[in-house]
N, C-alpha and C positions, 0 to 999 in steps of 0.2 A: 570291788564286787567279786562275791564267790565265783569259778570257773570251775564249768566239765569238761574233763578234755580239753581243755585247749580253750574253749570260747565263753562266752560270756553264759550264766548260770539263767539268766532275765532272756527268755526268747521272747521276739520281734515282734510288735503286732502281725505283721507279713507273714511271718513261719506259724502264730497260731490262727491266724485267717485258713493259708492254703493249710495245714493237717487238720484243725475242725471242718473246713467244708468237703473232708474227703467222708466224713458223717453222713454228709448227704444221701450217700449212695445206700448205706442199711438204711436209714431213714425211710426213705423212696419203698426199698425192698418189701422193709414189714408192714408200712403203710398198704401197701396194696395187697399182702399175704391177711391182714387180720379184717380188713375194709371189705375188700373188691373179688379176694378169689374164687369164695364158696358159691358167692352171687350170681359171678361170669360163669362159673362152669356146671354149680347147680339151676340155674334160669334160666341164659340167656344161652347158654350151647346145650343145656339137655342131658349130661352129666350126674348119674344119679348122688345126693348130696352125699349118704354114704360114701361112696367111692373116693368124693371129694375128700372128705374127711379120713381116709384108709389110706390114700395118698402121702396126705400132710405128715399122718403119723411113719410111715415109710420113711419118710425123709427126717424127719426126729431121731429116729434109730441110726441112719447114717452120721444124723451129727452127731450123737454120740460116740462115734468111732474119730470120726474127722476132727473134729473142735478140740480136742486136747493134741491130739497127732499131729495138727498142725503148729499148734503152739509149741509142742517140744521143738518140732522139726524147726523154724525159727530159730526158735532159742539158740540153736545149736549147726546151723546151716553156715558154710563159708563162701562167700564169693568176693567178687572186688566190689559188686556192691551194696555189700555188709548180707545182714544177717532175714532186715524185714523188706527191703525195697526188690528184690526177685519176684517174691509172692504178691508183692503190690501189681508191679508191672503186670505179671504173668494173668492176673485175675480179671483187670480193666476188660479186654475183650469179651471173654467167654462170658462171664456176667453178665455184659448188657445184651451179646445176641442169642442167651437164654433167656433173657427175662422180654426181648423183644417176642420170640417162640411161643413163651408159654404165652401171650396175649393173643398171639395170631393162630388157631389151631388148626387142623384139618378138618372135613369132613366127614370122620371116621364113625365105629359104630363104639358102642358103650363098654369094649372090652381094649379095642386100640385108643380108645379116649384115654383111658385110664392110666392105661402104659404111659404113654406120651406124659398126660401130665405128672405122675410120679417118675419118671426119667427127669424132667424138667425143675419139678422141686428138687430132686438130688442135686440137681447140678447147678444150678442156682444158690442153695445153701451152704454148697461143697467151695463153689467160685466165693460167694461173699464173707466165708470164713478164711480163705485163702489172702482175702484184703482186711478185711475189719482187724479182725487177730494179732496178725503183725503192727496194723497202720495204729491199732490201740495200745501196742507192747510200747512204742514209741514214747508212750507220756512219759514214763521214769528216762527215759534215756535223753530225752530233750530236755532237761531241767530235773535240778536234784531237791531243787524251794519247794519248800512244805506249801507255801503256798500257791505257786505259779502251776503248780501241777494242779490244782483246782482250775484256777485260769485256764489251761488247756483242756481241763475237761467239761468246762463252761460252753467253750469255742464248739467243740464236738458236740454237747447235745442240743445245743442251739441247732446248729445246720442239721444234726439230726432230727428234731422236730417241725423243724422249719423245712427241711428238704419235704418228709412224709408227709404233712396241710398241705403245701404248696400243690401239691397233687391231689389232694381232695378238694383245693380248690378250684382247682383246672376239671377235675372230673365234673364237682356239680353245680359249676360254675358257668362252663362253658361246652362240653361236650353232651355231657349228657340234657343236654337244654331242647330239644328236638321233639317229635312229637312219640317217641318212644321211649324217650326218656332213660330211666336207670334197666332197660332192657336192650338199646342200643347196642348193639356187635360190632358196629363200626366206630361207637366212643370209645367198646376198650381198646380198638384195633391203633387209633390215633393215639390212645391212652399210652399201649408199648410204647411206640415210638418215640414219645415225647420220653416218657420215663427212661428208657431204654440209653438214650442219647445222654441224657441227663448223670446217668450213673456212669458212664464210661468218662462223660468230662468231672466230674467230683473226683473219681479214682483216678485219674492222671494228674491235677492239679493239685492234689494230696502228694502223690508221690514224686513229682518233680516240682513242686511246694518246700518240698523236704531233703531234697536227691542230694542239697550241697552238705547237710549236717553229716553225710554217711563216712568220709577220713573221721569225725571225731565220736563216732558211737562205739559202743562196747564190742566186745571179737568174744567169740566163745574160744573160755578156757578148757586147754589142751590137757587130760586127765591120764593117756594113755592106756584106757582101759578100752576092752573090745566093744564095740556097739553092735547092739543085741536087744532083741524086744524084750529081755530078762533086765538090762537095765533103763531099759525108755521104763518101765513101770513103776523100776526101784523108785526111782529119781522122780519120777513124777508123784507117785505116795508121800515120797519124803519131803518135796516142794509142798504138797498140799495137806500136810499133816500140822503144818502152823496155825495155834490158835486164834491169832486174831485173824485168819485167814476163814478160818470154820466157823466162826461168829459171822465175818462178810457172808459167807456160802449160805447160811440158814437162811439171814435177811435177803440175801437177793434171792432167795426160794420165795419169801413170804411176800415182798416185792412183787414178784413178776406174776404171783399166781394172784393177786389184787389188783394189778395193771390187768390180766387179762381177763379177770371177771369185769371190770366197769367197761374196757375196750369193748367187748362182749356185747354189752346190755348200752351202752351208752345212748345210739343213736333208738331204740326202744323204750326207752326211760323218755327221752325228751320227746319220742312224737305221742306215748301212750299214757306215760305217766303224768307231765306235764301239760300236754296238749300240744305242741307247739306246731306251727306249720311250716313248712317247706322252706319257706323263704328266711325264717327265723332258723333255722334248723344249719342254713348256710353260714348266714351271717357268725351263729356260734362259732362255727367250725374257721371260719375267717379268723376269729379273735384270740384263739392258738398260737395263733404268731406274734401276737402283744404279751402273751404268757409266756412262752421261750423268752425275748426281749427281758422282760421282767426277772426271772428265773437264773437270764445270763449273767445278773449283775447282782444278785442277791446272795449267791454261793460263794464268788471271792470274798465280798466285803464280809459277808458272813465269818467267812476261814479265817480272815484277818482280827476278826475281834473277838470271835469265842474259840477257835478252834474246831476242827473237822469233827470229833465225834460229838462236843457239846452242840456244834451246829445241827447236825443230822436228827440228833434227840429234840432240838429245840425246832426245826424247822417242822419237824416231823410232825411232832405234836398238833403244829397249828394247823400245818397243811391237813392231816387224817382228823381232827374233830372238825371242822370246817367241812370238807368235802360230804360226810352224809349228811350235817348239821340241815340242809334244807328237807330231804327227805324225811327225817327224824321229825322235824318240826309240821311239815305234813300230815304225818301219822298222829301228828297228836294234835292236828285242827291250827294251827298256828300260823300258816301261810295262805296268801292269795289264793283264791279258786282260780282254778284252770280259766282261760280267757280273760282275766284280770288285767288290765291298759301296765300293772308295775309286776304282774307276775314275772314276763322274760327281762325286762330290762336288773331286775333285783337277781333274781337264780344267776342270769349272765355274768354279773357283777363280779357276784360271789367264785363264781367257777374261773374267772379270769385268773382274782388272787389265787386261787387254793391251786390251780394247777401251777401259776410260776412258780408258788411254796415247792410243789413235789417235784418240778422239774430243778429248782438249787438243790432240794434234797438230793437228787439223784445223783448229780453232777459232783454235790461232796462225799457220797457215798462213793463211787466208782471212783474216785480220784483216792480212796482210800487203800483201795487197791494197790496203787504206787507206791504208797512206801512200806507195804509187804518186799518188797523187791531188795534192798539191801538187810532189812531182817534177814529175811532167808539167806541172801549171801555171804552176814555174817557167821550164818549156822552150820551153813552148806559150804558157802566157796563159789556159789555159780550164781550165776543171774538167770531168769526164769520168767522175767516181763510175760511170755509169750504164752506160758502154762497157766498162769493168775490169771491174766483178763480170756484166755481162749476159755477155762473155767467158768467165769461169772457170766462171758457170752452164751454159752452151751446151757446154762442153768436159765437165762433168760428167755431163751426159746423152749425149753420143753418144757416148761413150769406156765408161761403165756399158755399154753396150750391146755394144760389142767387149769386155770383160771378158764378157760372157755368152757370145758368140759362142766365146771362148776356151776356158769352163767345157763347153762343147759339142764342142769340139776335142777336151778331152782323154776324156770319155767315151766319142767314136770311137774316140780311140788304144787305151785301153784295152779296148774290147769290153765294158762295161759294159749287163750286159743290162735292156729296158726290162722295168717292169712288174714286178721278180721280187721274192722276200721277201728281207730281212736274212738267213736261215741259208742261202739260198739261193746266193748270191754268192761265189764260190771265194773264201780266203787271197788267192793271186797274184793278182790282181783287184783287189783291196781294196789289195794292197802297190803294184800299178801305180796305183793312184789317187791314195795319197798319194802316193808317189814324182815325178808331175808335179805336184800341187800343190803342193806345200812348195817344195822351189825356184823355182816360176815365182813363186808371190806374192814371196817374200824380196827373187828379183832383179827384180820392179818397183817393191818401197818401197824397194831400195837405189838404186836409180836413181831414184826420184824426190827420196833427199836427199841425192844427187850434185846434181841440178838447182839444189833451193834452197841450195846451199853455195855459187851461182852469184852471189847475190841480194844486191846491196851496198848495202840503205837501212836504216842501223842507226838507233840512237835520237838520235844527235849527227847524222848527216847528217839526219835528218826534221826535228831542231828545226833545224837550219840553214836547210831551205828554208822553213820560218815565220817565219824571221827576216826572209828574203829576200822575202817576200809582203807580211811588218809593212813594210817598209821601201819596198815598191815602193806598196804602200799609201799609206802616208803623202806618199810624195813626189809623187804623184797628186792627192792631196788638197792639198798646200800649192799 
């Protein structure tokens, strides 16, 4: 069996358990940044929703700065214990008693509000970039298998989507169950705490998960040139100027801005579109975790029998015509009326498959990412884990963010009124809502796997450039 370093090329069930469930802890994070935050501090604390939203984008701009800086800094950091486990350790804390913080706020007025919460998304996004980053550069370095790096990237979005439910199902499952329901201050108050605890034990069992692989991980190569923010730029241009890297980059733009349009509208579609009520609207969100499950095992076997981009393009397909296929068919009289005994059990069905489809997509897409990593090294001379995925990270949050912006768009278009009940809401209303939903999602997952059809490092060209590294290796050495 092939060896990195020294150890075996095949990691452990154990090593890809503890580094997928250090997932958890983004999972958790965004769950409750795209779910719960606007809610808690436009509603329930009084927080003008503006401000909320002025806030969020504040700290966008920070990741901008952060999410690549940190990935150089990575890349290229020396200690005794290597390169990503510093920033691991160093993050576990500050993260969770920020994110415990921003649940518990003071009693201040609408301008110290403000502060507070935008101090608190900075440094929550700044902490969970300081882990995520590093603890994601890890897949190429843990295993050099075309395939086993899907496997690890399986592991991770599992606990990442199963970390994020898990907490919507704790929110409106059990805390917010009370006779105030989803306005309760003391459910999100319960809410930190749980979440809070939870993310500091995922980032510690991630990184002492992993602590023993750190004698056989990679060392940054010693160039002798001065370091200077003239060459953190060079180097970072020149990392991110590989093409099938810029093919990855479009589709996780088109990706995340389609994740954050249906995230957006999701739980609106099913109470207004659909009809559905409360207790159905749980139960969906329960089923999440049978779709991760599903998802987790569909992207290896997948990798194994068509390969990563034919997978991506082929899962893609079914997942993105599937997923508006009920809406679509709506629009054109073709499904159950609202309150129909097989309308949720059928839409449910359907939504199980199509998100495990998009969650293996995912998982083969970002794992695609990893074998950018000896490409470039062949090109360059360095390894850059840390610049690649802190890239696709940083692109996935301020691209979610214009998917929201987008979801906001179209309920201008349509005149969709605030505030009002389900029976309340005209037909033509509800047929203009789907009507722009449906096609805009379709044609951004169809352009995003136009993109990756762009993306030319199959499993012969990856092992070639291993060959080319063994080889340059060796002759270094002789």
């Amino acid at each position: 069996m092939a060896t990195i370093a020294g150890v075996s090329d095949k990691p452990s069930v154990g090593l890809k358990l503890a580094h997928g469930f250090g997932a958890a802890a983004f999972g958790i994070k965004n769950n409750g940044f795209d779910y719960f935050l606007l809610l808690f501090y436009g509603t329930v604390i009084g927080l003008e929703p503006g401000l909320v939203g002025l806030a969020i984008f504040i700290a966008l701009v920070f990741d901008a700065l952060s999410d690549p800086l940190v990935g150089y800094w990575s890349d290229n950091f020396r200690s005794r214990w290597g390169r990503r486990h510093p920033f691991m350790y160093a993050a576990a804390l500050p993260v969770a008693l920020s994110y415990f913080l921003l649940w518990n706020p003071p009693d201040w007025g609408q301008t110290e509000l403000f502060l507070y919460l935008t101090g608190l998304a900075v440094l929550i996004r700044t902490f969970i970039t300081f882990y995520e980053t590093p603890s994601s550069a890890l897949i190429p370095e843990l295993t050099s298998d075309y395939e086993e790096r899907t496997s690890l990237q399986s592991y991770r979005l599992f606990f990442g989507w199963t970390g994020g439910s898990m907490m919507s199902i704790i929110m409106f499952g059990a805390l917010m169950t009370g006779p105030q329901g989803m306005l309760d201050r003391n459910a999100y108050a319960t809410y930190g705490i749980i979440a809070s605890l939870l993310i500091f034990l995922a980032i510690m069992v991630s990184a002492l998960g992993t602590h023993h692989r750190i004698p056989y991980l990679h060392r940054p190569v010693a160039t002798g040139e001065r370091f200077g923010v003239r060459r953190i730029f060079r180097e970072m241009i020149e990392t991110l100027s590989e093409k099938s890297f810029i093919a990855l980059f479009f589709a996780t733009v088109l990706f995340a801005i389609a994740s954050g349009l249906a995230a957006a509208l999701s739980f609106l579609m099913l109470r207004y579109f659909w009809g559905f009520e409360e207790v159905q609207i749980f139960i969906w969100t329960c089923t999440v975790l049978l779709s991760a499950l599903f998802g987790f095992l569909i992207a290896p076997w997948s990798v194994k029998k068509f390969g990563k981009k034919r997978s991506v393009i082929g899962l893609g397909l079914l997942a993105f015509t599937i997923q508006p296929a009920p809406v679509l068919l709506r629009l054109a009289g073709l499904m159950p009326e609202n309150g129909d005994p097989i309308l949720f059990p059928l839409v449910m069905t359907i939504n199980v498959i199509d998100l495990a489809l998009i969650i293996a997509t995912q998982a083969v897409a970002y794992s695609m990412i990893a074998d950018l990593v000896e490409s470039n090294q062949v090109r360059t001379g360095r390894r850059n884990e840390g610049v690649y995925y802190a890239a696709s990270t940083f692109t996935r949050k301020v691209t979610q963010g214009i998917g929201v912006a987008a979801a906001g768009a179209i309920l201008s278009i349509v005149a969709f009124p605030e505030g009002a009940e389900p029976d309340t809401v005209s037909s033509d209303t509800l047929w203009m809502l789907g009507a722009y939903y449906a096609p805009t999602l379709l044609l951004l997952y169809l352009g995003a796997l136009y993109c990756i059809s762009r993306y030319r490092i199959d499993k012969s060209e990856h092992e070639k450039n291993l060959r080319k590294l063994a080889e340059a290796k060796a002759g270094s050495q002789a």
